[in-house]
N, C-alpha and C positions, 0 to 999 in steps of 0.2 A: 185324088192323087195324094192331098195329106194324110189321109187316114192312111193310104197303102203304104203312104213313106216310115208314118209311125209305128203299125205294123212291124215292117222290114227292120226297123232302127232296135226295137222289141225284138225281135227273133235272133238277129246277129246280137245283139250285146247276150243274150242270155247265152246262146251257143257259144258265145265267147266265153264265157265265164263257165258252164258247163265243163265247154273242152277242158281248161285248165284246172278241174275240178277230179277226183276218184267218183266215179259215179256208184262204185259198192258201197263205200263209208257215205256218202250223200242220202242211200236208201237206208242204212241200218239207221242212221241219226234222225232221219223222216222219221221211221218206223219205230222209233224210241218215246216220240211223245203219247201222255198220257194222257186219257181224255178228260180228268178233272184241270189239270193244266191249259190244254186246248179251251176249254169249257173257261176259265178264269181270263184267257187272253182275249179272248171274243167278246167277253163281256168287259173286260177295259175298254176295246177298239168303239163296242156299242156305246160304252156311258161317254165317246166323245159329241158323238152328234147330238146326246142328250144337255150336254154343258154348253155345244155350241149352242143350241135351240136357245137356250135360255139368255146368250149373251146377244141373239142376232134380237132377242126379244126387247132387252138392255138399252139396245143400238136405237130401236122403236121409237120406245120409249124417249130418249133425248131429242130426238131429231123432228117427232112432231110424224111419225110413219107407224103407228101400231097395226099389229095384227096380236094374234092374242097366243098365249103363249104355248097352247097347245098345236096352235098350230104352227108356229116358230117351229114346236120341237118335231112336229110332223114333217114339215118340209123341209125339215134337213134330214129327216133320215134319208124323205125321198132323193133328194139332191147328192145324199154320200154314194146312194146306190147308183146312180147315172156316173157320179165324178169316178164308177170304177168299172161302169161298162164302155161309159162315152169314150171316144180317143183323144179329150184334152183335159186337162186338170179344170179347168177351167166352166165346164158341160155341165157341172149339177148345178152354178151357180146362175147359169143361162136359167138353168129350169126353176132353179127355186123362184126370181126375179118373174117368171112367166106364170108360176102357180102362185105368186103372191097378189099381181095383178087381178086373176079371175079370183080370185080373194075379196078385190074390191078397191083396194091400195094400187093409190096411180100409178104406175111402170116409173116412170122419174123416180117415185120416193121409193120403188121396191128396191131400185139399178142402188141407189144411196144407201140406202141400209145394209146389201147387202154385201156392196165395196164395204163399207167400215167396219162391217161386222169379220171380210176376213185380213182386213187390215188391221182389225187390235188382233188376230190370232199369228197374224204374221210377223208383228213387233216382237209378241212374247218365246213367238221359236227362234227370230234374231237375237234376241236378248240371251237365251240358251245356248246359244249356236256361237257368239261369242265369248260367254263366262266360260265355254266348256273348251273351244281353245288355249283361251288362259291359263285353263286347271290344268288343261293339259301338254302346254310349252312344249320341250322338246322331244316329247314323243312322241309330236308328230312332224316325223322324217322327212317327207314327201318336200319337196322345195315350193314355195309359194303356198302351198294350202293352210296350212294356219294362217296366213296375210288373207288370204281371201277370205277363209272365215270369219276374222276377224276386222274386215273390211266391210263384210253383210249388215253390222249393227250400222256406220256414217252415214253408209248408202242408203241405207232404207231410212233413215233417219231425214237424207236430204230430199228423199222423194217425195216423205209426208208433210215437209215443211212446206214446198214447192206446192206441195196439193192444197195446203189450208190456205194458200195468201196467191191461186190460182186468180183468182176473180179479182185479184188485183195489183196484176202484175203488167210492165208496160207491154204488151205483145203488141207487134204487127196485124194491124187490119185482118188481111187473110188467113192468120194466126188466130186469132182472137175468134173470127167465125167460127174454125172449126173447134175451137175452144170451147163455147159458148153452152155447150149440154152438158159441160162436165164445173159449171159455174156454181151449179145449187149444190152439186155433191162437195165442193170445196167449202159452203158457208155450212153444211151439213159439219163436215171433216173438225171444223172449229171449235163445233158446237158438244161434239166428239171428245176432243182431247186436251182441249183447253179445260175443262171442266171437270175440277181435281178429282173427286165424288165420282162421280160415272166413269171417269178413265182410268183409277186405281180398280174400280169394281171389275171393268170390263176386261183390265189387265191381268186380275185376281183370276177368273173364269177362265181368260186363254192358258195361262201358265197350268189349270189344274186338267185342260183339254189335253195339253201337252206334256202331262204328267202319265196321264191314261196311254198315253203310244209308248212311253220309257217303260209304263211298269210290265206291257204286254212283251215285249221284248223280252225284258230280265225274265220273266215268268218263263219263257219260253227258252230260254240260255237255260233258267235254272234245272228245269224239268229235259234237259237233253245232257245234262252234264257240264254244262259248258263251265271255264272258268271266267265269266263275264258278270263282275261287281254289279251294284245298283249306282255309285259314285263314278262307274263308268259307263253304263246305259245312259244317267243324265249327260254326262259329256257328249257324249256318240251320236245318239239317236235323232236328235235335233237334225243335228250336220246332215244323217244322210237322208232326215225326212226331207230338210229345203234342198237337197241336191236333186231329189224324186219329183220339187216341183216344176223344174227345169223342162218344158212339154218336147221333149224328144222323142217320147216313145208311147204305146201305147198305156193310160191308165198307170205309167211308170214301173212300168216290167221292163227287166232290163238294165234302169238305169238304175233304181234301186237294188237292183243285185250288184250291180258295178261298186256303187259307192257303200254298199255293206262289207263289199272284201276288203276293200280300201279301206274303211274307218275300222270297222272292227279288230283288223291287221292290226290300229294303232293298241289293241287292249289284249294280243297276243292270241285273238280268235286266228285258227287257220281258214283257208279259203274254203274247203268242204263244210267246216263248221258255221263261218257267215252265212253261206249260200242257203244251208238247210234255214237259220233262222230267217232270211228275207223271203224265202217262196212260202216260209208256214207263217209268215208274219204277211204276206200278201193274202196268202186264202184268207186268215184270217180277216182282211179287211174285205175281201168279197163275202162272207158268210154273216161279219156285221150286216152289211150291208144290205141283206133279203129283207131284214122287217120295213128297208123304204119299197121295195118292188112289191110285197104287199102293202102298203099301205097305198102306192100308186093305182095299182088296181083295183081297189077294191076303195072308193073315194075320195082318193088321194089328187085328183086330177078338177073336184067337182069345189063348187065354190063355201064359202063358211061366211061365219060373220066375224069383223073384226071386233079385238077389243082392246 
């Protein structure tokens, strides 16, 4: 029933967005990109699960959980490729946590690695997701969105604090029980970000992941004509990737369309010109995506040795 609800929630937002869309200018602006372009933004999308691989490697590394870095970087591609068939954002990290296991790596220390590994990626798109409301004050119209935006950096800020000093906080008995699996991930979580060295590295590596989604964007603005700056994709782009993470719909179709006409609006993109960029910036993230479905088939499922 979830999946059918995400689905539906997928269909009607894109049809919404559609309807209010010229579906003629939609196909010539499709039909305008270039395949050296195409071919440039794909290979952005791709070089991210390559930079995540090496920071969930990073993550390993501190926490006393290695696996070795080839296969870090292996099992995120396979993992990017589920997070975009699966129906929750959430799906490839289930699978990575499951193939890092038959790996050899206890499930506990996979579950740990592979929260903090998207917890530093998630700081540094708040982090983005903030400056870029800043930068961009009052042009963004819309009432409450800039506050929310820029409300995303406290929050997530007070969630990771809560998370590292978990295990030792006064909870309630029955609180505390169900607390209790997520006890190691919290002295993990410390060990994480407390530790100046590894939490500038691991900081360094999310921001250049999340460099790789702003440039495939502009690439793709630039190559349809668009008049969409690179000092405004870093603004933008952030906002409606974390709005995309929001698990409403399937794989985030839909809602990423919704929050591309809305952001991009704020950089004077019209609604046919967002829409083209978030459906060619979706493919794109499915076509990244194939080098994990083969590597899942073809090995990607069977066990390695850590290092």
């Amino acid at each position: 029933m979830l999946i059918a609800a995400k689905v539906l929630v997928s269909a009607g937002l894109l049809a919404a967005v559609i309807a209010a869309s010229d579906l003629g200018t939609l196909a010539v602006l499709l039909g305008r990109l270039q395949p050296g372009a195409a071919l440039l933004a794909v290979a952005s999308l791709m070089g991210i699960a390559a930079v995540s691989g090496l920071r969930w490697w990073l993550v390993g590394r501190v926490i006393a959980a290695p696996l070795s870095l080839r296969d870090c970087i292996s099992l995120m591609f396979i993992g990017s490729f589920f997070t975009q068939v699966l129906p929750t954002s959430i799906g490839g990290d289930a699978v990575r946590i499951l193939l890092a296991g038959r790996r050899g790596l206890p499930y506990g220390r996979a579950f740990s690695g592979v929260m903090l590994e998207r917890a530093s990626g998630l700081l540094s798109l708040v982090l983005l997701v903030a400056g870029g409301a800043l930068w961009l004050g009052d042009r963004i119209e819309l009432p409450g969105l800039r506050l929310v935006l820029l409300a995303s950096l406290p929050g997530l800020l007070v969630i990771l604090g809560l998370l590292c000093c978990l295990d030792s906080l006064p909870l309630p008995a029955a609180l505390a029980r169900l607390a209790r699996p997520f006890f190691a991930l919290a002295g993990d979580a410390r060990k994480v970000m407390l530790a100046p060295l590894a939490s500038l590295a691991l900081l360094g590596l999310s921001f250049a992941s999340q460099m790789l989604s702003v440039v495939a964007v502009f690439v793709l603005a630039q190559d349809l004509g668009l008049p969409l700056g690179f000092a405004d994709s870093l603004a933008l782009v952030p906002a409606i990737i974390l709005i995309t993470f929001f698990p409403l719909s399937f794989a985030g179709w839909g809602v990423r369309e919704g929050a591309s006409v809305i952001m991009l609006g704020i950089a004077g993109i019209g609604a046919d010109q967002a829409l083209a960029i978030s459906v060619l910036f979706g493919i794109g993230l499915l076509v990244a995506g194939l080098p994990g479905c083969l590597l899942w088939l073809y090995g990607g499922r069977g066990r390695s040795r850590r290092g």
